[in-house]
C-alpha positions in Angstrom: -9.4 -18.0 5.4 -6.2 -20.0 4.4 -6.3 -19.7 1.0 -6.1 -17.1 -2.2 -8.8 -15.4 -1.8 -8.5 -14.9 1.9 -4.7 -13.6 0.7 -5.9 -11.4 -1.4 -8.4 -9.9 0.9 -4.8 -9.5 3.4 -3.3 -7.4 0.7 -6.2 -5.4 0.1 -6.5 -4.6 4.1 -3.1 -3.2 3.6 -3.3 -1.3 0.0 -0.9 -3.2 -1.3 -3.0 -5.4 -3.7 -2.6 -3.4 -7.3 -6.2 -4.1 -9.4 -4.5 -5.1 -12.5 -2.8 -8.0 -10.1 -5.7 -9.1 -8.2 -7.2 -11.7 -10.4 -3.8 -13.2 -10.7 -3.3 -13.5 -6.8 -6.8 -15.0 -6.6 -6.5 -17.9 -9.4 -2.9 -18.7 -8.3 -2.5 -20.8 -5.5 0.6 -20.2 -3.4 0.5 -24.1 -1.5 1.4 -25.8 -4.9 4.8 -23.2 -4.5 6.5 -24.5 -1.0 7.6 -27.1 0.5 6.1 -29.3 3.2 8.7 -28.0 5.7 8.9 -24.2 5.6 10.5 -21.4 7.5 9.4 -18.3 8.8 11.7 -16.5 11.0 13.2 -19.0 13.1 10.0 -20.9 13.4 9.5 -24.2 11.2 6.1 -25.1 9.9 5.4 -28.5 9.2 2.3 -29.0 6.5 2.2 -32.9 8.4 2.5 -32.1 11.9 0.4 -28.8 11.6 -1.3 -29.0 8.6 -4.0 -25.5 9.5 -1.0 -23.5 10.6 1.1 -24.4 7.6 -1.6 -23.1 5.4 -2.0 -20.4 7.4 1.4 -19.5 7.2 1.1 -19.8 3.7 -1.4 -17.7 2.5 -0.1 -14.6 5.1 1.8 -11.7 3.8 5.3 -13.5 5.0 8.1 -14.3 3.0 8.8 -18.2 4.0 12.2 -19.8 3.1 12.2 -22.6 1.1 16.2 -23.4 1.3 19.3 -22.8 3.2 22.7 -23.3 2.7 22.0 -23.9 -1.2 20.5 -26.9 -0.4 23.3 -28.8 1.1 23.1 -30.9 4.5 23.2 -28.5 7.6 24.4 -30.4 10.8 23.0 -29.3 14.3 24.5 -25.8 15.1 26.2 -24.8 11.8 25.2 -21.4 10.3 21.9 -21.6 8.1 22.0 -19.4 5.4 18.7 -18.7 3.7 19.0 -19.0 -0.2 15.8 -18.9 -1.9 12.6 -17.9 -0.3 8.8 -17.4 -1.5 9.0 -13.5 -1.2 6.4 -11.5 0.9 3.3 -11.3 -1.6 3.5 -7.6 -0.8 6.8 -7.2 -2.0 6.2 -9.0 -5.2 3.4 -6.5 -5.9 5.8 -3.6 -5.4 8.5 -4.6 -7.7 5.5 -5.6 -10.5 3.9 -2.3 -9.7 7.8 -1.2 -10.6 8.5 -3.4 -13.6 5.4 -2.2 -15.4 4.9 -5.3 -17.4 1.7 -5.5 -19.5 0.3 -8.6 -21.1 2.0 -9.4 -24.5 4.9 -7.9 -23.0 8.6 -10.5 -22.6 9.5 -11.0 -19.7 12.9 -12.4 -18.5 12.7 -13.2 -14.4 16.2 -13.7 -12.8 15.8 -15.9 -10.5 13.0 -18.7 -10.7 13.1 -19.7 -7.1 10.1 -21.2 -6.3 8.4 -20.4 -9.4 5.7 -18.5 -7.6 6.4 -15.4 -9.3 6.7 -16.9 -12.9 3.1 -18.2 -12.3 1.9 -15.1 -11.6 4.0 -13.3 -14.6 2.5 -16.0 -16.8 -1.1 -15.6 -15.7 -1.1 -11.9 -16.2 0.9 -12.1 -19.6 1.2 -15.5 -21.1 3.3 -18.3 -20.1 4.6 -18.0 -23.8 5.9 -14.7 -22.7 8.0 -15.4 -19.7 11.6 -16.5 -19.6 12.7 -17.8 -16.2 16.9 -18.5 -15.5 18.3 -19.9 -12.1 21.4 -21.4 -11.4 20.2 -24.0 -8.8 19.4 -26.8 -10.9 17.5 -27.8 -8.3 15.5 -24.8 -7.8 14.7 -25.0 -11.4 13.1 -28.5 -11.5 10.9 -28.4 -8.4 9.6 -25.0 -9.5 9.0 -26.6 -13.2 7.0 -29.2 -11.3 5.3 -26.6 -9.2 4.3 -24.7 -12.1 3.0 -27.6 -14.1 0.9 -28.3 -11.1 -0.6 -24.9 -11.4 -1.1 -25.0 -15.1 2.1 -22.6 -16.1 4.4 -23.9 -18.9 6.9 -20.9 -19.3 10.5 -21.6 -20.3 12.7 -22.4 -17.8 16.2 -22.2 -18.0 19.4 -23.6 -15.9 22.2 -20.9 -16.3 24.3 -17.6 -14.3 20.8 -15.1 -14.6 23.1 -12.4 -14.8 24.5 -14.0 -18.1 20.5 -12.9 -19.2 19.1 -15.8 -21.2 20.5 -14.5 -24.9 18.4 -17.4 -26.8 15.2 -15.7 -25.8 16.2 -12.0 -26.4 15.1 -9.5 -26.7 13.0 -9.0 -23.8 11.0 -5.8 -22.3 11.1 -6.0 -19.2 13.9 -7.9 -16.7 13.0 -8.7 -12.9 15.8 -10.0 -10.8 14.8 -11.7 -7.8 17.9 -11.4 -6.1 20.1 -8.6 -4.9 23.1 -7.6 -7.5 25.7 -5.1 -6.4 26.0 -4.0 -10.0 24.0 -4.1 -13.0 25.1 -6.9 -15.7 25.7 -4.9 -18.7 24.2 -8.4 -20.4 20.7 -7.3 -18.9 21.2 -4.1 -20.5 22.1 -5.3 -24.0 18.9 -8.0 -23.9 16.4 -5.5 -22.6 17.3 -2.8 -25.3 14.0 -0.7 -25.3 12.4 -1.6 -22.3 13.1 -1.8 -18.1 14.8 -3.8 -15.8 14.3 -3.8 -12.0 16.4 -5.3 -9.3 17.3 -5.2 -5.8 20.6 -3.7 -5.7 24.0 -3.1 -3.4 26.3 -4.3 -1.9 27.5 -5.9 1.6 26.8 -2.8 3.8 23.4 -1.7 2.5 21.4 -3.8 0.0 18.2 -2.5 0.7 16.9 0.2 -2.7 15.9 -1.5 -6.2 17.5 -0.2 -8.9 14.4 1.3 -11.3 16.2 1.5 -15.0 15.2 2.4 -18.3 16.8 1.3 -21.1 17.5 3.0 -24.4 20.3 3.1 -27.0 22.1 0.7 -25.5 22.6 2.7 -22.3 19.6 2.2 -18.9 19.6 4.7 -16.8 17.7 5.1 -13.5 16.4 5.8 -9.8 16.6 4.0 -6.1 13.8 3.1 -4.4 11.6 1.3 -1.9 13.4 -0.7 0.8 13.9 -4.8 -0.2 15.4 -6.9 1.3 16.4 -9.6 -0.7 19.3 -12.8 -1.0 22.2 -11.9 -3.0 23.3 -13.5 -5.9 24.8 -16.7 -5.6 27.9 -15.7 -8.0 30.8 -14.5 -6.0 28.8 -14.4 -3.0 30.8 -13.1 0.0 31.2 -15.7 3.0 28.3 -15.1 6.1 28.3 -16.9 8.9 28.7 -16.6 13.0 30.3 -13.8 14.4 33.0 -15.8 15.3 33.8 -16.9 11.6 35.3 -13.4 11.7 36.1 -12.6 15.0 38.6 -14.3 16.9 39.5 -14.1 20.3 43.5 -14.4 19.7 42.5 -11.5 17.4 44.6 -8.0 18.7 42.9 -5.1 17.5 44.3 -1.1 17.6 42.1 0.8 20.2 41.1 4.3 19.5 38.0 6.5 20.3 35.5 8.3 18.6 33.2 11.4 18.8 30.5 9.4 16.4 28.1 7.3 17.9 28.1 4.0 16.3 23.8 4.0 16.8 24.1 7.6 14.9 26.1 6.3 11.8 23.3 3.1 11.2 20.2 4.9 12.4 19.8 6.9 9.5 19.0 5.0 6.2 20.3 7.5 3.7 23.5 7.7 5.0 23.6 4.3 4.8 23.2 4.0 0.9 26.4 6.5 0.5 28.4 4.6 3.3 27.3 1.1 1.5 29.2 3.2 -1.7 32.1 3.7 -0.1 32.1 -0.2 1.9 30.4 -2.4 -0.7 32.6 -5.7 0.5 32.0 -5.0 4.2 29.2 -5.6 6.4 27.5 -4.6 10.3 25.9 -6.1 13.0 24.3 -4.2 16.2 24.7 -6.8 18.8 22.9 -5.5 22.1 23.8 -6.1 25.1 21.3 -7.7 27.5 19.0 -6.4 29.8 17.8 -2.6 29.3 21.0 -0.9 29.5 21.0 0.5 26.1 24.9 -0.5 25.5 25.6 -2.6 22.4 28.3 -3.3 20.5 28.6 -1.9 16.5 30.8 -4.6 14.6 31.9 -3.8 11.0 33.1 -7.2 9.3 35.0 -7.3 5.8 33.2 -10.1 3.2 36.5 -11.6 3.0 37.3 -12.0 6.7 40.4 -10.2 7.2 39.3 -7.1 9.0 36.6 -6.3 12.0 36.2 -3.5 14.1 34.6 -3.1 17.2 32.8 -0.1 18.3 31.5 -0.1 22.2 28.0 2.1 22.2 27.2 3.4 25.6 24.0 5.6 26.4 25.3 9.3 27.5 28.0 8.9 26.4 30.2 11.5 24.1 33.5 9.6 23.4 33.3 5.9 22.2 36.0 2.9 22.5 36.7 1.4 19.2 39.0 -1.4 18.3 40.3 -2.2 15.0 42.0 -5.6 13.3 43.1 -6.6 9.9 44.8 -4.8 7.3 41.8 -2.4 7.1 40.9 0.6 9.4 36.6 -0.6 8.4 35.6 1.6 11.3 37.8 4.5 10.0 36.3 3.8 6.5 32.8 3.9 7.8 33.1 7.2 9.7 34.9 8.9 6.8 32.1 7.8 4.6 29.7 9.8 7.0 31.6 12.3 7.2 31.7 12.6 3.3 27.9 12.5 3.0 28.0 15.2 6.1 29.4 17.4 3.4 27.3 16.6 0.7 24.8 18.4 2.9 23.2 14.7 4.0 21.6 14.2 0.5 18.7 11.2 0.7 19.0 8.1 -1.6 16.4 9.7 -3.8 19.2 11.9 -5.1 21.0 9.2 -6.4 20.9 7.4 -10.1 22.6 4.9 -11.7 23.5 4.3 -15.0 25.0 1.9 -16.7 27.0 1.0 -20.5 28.8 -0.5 -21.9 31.7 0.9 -19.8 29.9 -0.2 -16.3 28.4 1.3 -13.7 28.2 4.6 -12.5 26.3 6.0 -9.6 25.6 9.6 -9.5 23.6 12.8 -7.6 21.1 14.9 -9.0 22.3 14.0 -12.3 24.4 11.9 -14.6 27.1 14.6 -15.4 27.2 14.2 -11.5 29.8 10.7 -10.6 29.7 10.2 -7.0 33.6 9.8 -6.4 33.6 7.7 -3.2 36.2 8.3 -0.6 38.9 5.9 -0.7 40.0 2.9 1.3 41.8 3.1 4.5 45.6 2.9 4.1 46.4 -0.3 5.7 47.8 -1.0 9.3 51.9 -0.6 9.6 
């Protein structure tokens, strides 16, 4: 049944349906929320050409983009970026379940989006209660029209969300609905006795929320859960083809290695610490085809100047790497593993964060605790 109710039956199937938010997926329809062309995957879903599947589509528990490449013309084989999305329905439950927001509560959402999640912040508390801040003007016009169209009125705002909206503060609870590698020490300062939750980290592994509460002008908090969500539109690093950062001319510095490549980004707690140590670099596990098993590990810096290479085959003890660019990224990696080796392989859980009005600090077990990351490679000679 394509509709509310028949979501909110999905999300009950699953346990993921909270009973203080199950009126509010019931009464809020998700269709007035996308567009007529959505994107699930790589499949498009056109609400003209296939109206039953669009709705279908709709009212699953799917996140469906709603924009790429910020909105700007994409022409046949250029790289589409998504940048903002109706979130999985399940996922929005978590971080609410997370946020702890009550009715009378005020709220500041970073990150309107479609507006979907304001409509349901404003059914559960008040539209009077709910700040919502985007920087796509765009964004923030078709989702004021969406929410009209559901009966919301919350105020909307155009501006840098992790600026906070200052006019509207103080607030008591913050949601971010996109992934910050730090936490704004604005959010901190408008959000003075309350929580803020936000998917957080940076180019190698984004996938925790930051859980913080905050008191005497300090919020302090936990990791959790495993989001994955698009990352801030200010300074956001460049993404694209492989080939926007490899290049063929490229020479890279072979070497070999004792650490398999499928070892170092199998194991999702070593992940987070590695992601400490190479916030402005990224992977990708290209396999090959067929069912050999080989792939290919590439570690790519955000700003393009470094790659490496590292050849995975099955049986195999010793491993062919190959490194370019003023960074050693796969030397970086490994050291990074290494380091978390000898902090006995700790799991994310171990980690907080807190942050002042000094910054951010991650640390283990606790706060007297600073996780002092190993440092960058020394560059190529």
């Amino acid at each position: 049944m394509a509709s509310p109710d028949g979501l909110a039956h999905i999300l009950e199937a699953k346990g993921s349906l909270p009973e203080e938010w199950a009126q509010t997926v019931r009464e809020v329809a998700r269709e007035l929320f996308v567009p007529d062309l959505i994107e699930v995957g790589d499949v498009k879903v056109s609400r003209s050409a296939d109206p039953v599947g669009w709705a279908a589509t709709v009212y699953d528990d799917v996140p469906v983009t709603t924009q790429v490449n910020d909105g700007n013309p994409v022409t046949e084989g250029a790289y589409r970026l998504p940048t903002s999305s109706s979130s999985m329905p399940t996922v929005m439950l978590e971080m609410l379940a997370l946020l702890d927001a009550r009715p009378g509560q005020h709220v500041l959402e970073a990150g309107t989006g479609t507006g979907y999640n304001a409509a349901w912040l404003s059914h559960r508390l008040g539209a009077e209660h709910v700040t919502s801040v985007d920087i796509d003007a765009s964004l923030v016009a078709q989702a004021a029209k969406n929410l009209a169209a559901a009966g919301y009125t919350p105020h909307l705002a155009v501006g840098d969300a992790g600026l906070g909206w200052p006019a509207r503060a103080p607030y008591d609870r913050l949601i971010a609905t996109y992934t910050v590698p730090e936490i704004p020490y604005a959010w901190v300062e408008q959000t003075p006795a309350g929580r803020i939750v936000a998917p957080w980290g940076g180019s190698f592994f984004s996938h925790s929320y930051a859980v913080l509460d905050v008191a005497d002008g300090r919020a302090t908090g936990r990791f959790t859960g495993w989001p994955a969500f698009m990352r801030t539109r200010v300074n956001r690093p460049h993404r694209g083809y492989l080939a926007d950062f490899y290049h063929r001319e490229d020479t890279g510095t072979p070497s070999r290695t004792g650490l398999s490549p499928r070892a170092l980004v199998s194991e999702a707690d070593a992940l987070f610490f590695i992601g400490l140590a190479l916030p402005d670099a990224w992977y990708l596990l290209a396999e090959a085809q067929g069912n050999s098993g080989e792939a290919t590990l590439w570690i790519l810096a955000d700003d393009r100047s470094s790659w490496a290479a590292i050849e995975y085959r099955p049986g195999a003890t010793s491993y062919e790497v190959d490194q370019f660019g003023p960074r050693r990224l796969w030397d970086e990696a490994e050291n990074a593993y290494q380091w978390w080796t000898r902090l006995q392989r700790p799991a994310r859980d171990r980690a907080g964060i807190t942050v002042d009005h000094t910054g951010q600090r991650v640390w283990l077990d606790d706060q007297a605790n600073a996780i002092a990351v190993p440092p960058p490679s020394p560059a190529f000679s």
